[in-house]
C-alpha positions as CSV (number, residue, x, y, z in Angstrom):
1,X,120.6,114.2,106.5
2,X,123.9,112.5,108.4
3,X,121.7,110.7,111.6
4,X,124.8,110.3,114.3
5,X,124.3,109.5,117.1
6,X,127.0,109.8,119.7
7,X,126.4,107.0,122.4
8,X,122.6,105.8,122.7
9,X,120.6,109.0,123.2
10,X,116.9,107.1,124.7
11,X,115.9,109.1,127.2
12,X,112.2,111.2,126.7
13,X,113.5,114.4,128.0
14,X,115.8,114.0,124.9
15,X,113.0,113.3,122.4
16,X,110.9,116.2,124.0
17,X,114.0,118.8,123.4
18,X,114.2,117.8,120.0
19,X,109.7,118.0,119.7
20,X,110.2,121.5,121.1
21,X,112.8,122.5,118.6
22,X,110.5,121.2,115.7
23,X,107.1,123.1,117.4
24,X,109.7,126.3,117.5
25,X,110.5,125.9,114.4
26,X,107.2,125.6,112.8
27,X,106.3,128.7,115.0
28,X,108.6,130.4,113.1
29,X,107.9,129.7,109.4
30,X,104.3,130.6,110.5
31,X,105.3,134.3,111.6
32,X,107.0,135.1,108.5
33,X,104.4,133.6,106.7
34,X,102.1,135.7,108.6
35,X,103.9,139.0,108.5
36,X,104.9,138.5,104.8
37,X,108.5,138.7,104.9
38,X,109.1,135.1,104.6
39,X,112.2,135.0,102.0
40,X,114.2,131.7,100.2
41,X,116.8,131.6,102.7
42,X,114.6,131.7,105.7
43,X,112.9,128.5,104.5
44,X,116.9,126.9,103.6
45,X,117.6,127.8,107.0
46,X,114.9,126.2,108.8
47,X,115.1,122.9,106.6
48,X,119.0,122.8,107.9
49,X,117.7,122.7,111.3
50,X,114.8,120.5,110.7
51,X,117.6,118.0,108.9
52,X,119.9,118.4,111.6
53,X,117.3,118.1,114.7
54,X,116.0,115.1,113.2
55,X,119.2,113.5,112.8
56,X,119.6,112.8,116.4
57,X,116.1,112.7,116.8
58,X,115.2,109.7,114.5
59,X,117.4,107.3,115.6
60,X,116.8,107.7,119.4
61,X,113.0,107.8,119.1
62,X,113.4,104.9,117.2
63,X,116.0,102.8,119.5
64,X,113.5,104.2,121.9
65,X,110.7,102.0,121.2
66,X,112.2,98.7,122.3
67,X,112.9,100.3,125.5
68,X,109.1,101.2,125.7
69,X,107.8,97.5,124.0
70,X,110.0,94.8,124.7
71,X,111.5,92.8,121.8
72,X,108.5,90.3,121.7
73,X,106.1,92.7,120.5
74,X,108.6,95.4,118.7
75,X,106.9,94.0,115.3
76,X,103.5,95.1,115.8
77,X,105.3,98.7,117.3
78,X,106.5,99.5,114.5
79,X,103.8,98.4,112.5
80,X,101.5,100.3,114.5
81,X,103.6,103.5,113.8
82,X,103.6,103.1,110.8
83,X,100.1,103.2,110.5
84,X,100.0,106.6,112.0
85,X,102.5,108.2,110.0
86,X,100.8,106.5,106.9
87,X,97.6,107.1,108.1
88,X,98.9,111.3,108.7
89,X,99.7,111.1,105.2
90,X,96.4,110.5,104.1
91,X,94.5,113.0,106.9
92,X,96.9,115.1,107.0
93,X,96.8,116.8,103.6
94,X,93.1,117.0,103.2
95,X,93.0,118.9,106.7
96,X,96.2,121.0,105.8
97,X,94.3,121.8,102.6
98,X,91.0,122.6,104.0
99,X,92.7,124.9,106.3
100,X,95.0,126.5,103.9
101,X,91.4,127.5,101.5
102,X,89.9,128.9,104.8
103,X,92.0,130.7,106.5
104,X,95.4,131.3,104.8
105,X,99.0,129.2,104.8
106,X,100.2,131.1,108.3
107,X,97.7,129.2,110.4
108,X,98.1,126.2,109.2
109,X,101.6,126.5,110.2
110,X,100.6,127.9,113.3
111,X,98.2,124.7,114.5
112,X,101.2,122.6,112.9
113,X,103.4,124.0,115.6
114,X,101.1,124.0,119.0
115,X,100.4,119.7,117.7
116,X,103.7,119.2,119.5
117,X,102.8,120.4,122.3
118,X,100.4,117.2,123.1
119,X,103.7,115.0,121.8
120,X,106.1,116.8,124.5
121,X,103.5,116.5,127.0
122,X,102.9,112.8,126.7
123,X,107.2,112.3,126.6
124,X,106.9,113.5,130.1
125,X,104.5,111.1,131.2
126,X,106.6,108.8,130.6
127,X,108.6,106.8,133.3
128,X,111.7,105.2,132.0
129,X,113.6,102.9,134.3
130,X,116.8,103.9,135.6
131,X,119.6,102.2,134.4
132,X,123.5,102.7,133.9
133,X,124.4,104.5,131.1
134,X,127.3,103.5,129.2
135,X,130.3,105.7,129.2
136,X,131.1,107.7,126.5
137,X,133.9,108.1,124.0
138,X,134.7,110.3,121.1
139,X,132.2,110.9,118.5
140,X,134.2,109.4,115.7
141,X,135.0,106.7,118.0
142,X,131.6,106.2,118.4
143,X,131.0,106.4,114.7
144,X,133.7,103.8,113.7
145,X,132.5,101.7,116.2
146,X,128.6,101.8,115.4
147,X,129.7,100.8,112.2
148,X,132.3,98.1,112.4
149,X,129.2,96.3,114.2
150,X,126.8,96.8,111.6
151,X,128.7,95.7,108.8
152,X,130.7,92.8,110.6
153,X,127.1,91.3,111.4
154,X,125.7,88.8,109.2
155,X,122.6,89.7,108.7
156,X,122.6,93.8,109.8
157,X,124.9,94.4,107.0
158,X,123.1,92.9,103.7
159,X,119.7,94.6,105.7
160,X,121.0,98.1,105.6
161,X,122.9,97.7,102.2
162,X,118.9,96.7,101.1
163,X,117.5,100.0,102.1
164,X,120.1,102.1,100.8
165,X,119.6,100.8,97.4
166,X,115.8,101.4,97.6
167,X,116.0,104.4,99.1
168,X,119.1,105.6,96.5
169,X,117.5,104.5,93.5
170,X,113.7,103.8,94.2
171,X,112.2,106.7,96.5
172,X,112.9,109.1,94.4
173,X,110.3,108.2,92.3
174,X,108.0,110.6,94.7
175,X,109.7,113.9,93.7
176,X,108.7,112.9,89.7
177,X,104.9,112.6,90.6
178,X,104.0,116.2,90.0
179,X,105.1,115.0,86.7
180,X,103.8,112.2,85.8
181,X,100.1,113.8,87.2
182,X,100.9,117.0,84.6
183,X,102.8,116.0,81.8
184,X,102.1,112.3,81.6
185,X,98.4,111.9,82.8
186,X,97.7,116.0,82.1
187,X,95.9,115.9,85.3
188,X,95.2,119.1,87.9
189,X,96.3,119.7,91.6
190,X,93.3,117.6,92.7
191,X,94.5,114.8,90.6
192,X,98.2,115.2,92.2
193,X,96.7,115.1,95.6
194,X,94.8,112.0,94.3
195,X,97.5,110.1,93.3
196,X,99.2,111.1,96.4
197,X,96.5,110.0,98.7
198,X,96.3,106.6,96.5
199,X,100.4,106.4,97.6
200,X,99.5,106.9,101.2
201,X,96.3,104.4,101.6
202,X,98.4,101.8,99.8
203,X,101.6,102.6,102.8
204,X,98.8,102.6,105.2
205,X,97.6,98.8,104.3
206,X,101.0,97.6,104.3
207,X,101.7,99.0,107.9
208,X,98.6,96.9,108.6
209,X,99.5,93.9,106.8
210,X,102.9,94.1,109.3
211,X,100.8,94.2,111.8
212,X,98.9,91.1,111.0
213,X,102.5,89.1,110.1
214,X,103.6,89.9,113.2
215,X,105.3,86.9,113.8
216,X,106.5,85.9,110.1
217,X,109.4,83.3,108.6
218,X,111.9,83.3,106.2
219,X,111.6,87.4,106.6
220,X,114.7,87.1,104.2
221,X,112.9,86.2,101.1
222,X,110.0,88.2,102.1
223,X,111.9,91.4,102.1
224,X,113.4,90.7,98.6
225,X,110.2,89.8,97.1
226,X,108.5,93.0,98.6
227,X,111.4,95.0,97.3
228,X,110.7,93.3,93.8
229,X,106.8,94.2,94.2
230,X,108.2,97.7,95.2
231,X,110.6,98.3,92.2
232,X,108.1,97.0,89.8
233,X,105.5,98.7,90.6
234,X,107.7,101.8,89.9
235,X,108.5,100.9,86.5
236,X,105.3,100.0,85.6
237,X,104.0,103.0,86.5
238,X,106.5,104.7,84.6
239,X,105.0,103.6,81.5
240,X,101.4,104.1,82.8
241,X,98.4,106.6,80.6
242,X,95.7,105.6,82.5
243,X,94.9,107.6,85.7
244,X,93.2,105.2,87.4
245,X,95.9,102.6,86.8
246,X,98.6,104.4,87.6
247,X,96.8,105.4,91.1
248,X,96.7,101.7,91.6
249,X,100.3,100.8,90.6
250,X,101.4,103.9,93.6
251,X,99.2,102.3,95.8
252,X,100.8,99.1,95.5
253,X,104.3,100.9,95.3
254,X,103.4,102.1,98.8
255,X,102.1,99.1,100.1
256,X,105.3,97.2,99.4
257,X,107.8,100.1,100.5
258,X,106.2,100.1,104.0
259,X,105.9,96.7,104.0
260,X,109.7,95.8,103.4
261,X,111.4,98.9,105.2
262,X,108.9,98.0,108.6
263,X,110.1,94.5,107.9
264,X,114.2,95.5,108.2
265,X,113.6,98.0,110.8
266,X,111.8,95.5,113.2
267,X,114.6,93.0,112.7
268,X,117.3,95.7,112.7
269,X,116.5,96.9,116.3
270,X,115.5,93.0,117.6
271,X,119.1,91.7,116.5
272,X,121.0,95.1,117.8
273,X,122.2,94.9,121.1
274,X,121.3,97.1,123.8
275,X,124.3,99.1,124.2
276,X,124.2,99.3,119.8
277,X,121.1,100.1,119.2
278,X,120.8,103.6,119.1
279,X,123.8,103.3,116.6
280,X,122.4,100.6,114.6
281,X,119.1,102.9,114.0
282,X,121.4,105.7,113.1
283,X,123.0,104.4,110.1
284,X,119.3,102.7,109.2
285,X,117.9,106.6,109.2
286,X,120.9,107.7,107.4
287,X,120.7,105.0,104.9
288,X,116.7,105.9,104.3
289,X,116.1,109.1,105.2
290,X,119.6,110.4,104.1
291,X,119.9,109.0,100.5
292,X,116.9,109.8,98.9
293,X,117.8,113.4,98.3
294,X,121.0,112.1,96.6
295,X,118.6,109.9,94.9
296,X,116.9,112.4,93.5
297,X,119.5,114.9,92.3
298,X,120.9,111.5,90.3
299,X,118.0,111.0,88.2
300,X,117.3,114.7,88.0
301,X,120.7,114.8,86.0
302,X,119.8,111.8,84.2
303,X,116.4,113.0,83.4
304,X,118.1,115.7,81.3
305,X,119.8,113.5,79.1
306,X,116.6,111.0,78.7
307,X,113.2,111.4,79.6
308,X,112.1,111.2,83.4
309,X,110.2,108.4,83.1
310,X,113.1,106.6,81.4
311,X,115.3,107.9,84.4
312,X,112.9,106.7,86.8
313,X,112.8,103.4,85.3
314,X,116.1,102.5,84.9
315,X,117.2,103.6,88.5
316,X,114.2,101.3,90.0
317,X,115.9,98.3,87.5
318,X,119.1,99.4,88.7
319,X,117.5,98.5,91.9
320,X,115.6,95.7,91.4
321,X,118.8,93.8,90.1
322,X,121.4,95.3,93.0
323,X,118.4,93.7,95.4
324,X,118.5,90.0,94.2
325,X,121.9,90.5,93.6
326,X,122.5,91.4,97.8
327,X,120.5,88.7,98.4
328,X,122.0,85.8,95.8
329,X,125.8,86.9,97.2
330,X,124.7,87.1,100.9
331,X,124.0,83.3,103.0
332,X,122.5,84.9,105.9
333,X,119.9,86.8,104.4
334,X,118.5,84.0,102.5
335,X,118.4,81.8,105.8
336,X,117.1,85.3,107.8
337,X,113.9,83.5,109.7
């Protein structure tokens, strides 16, 4: 996914277009699915507009919120939503599944789709002030520009380098669960969703515990040390054969990913200016929603020359030194209050 964002898209009519797109979109799977027709490309086809819709939406639902919040409580915002996205992870599943049993994959689609419709209607309840937009250039200007400021910042630029190295070498650690719940743990579906939900209630506790920290010091060292909680967890579990611990050591990978991601993104969007921000957010959702995939296809390749597990490990050390090394090379980030 390549999140650009040309000028500061924050308006909710914006957001809704986009919400539309995604409930048409769904709409869509769900007829072929329900006809029977549904073939590999339709499915590449509608992932390429999901990626691309997404890309524009990300960022200006995210630059959004301090419109919506204020800077003083943007913390406990994005805390807050990441509760509900964590908390979806857990629900959502377990509904989806429930649904799937009883009455077939096309309807679950189907109620996916008319969900939106609730999100687009409360987008145009809401009343944003008027204010004067900013004018526009080209997009590459635009581009050049959004990034010159990132990485010419102090403390943006060690923050963004600290997601893209979790979400190049760590993340991917999801795609390798089916795995690990098969081959490693010779466990079933149900224990796959189990270790799955056990991922998502440990995300969902973090979200809380940002929640909670709301007003935090020395975020800096926090967000290293919860990268080092994150990254070991991964290895760790890596070298897991006990289900129950290895449910555990997910949790706590997911309680520590949420925990320093929400961390960054907070900070990202209160030190971005105003007329930034919506740039600023688009190279963060590049950097972790963009790199994963690339993530993966690396330790797929190494996976065929050693074991996943190995692969998996050794990208999340790769990690876990790049972070303290970021953070031993970079002054601001150790003095980041």
């Amino acid at each position: 996914m390549l999140a650009i964002v040309h000028g500061d898209l924050r308006d909710a009519v914006v957001l809704g277009l986009f919400q539309r797109l995604e409930e048409q979109r769904i709409g869509l799977l769900a007829a072929l699915v329900w006809s029977g027709r549904v073939q590999y490309w339709h499915v590449a086809v509608l992932a390429a507009i999901y990626g691309l819709s997404r890309a524009i939406d990300i960022p200006a639902r995210q630059s959004y919120v301090t419109d919506l919040v204020g800077r003083s409580d943007l913390p406990n915002a994005v805390a807050l939503n990441s509760v509900i996205m964590n908390g979806a992870r857990i629900v959502g599943p377990a509904v989806a599944g429930l649904l799937i049993a009883a009455f077939g994959v096309a309807l679950a689609f189907f109620l996916n789709g008319v969900s939106f419709l609730a999100v687009i209607f409360v987008l145009t309840r809401i009343h944003y002030p008027e204010r004067d937009a900013p004018s526009e250039g080209k997009l590459w200007f635009k581009l050049k520009q959004g990034f010159e400021y990132v990485f010419n910042h102090g403390v943006m630029s060690p923050l963004v380098v600290l997601v893209a190295i979790t979400s190049l070498l760590a993340i991917p650690y999801l795609v390798f669960v089916p795995y690990f719940a098969r081959d490693v743990l010779h466990s079933d579906e149900q224990g796959l969703g189990l270790l799955m939900a056990c991922s998502g209630v440990g995300s969902f506790f973090g979200a809380v515990t940002i929640a909670y920290l709301a007003h935090l010091h020395n975020r800096g060292k926090f967000v290293v040390r919860s990268g080092t909680g994150f990254f070991l967890a991964i290895i760790l579990f890596t070298f897991s054969r006990s289900f129950l611990l290895s449910g555990l050591l997910l949790m706590a990978a997911g309680y520590f990913m949420v925990v320093m991601v929400a961390t960054i993104n907070a900070r990202l969007q209160h030190l971005a200016d105003e007329s930034m921000r919506g740039r600023v957010m688009s190279i963060y959702s590049t950097a972790f929603l963009g790199l994963p995939p690339l993530g993966s296809l690396a330790a797929g390749v190494l996976a065929r020359g050693i074991s996943p597990a190995h692969a998996i490990a050794f990208m999340s050390a790769c990690a876990l030194v790049a972070c303290w090394a970021v953070f031993a090379t970079s002054k601001e980030l150790r003095e980041l209050d």
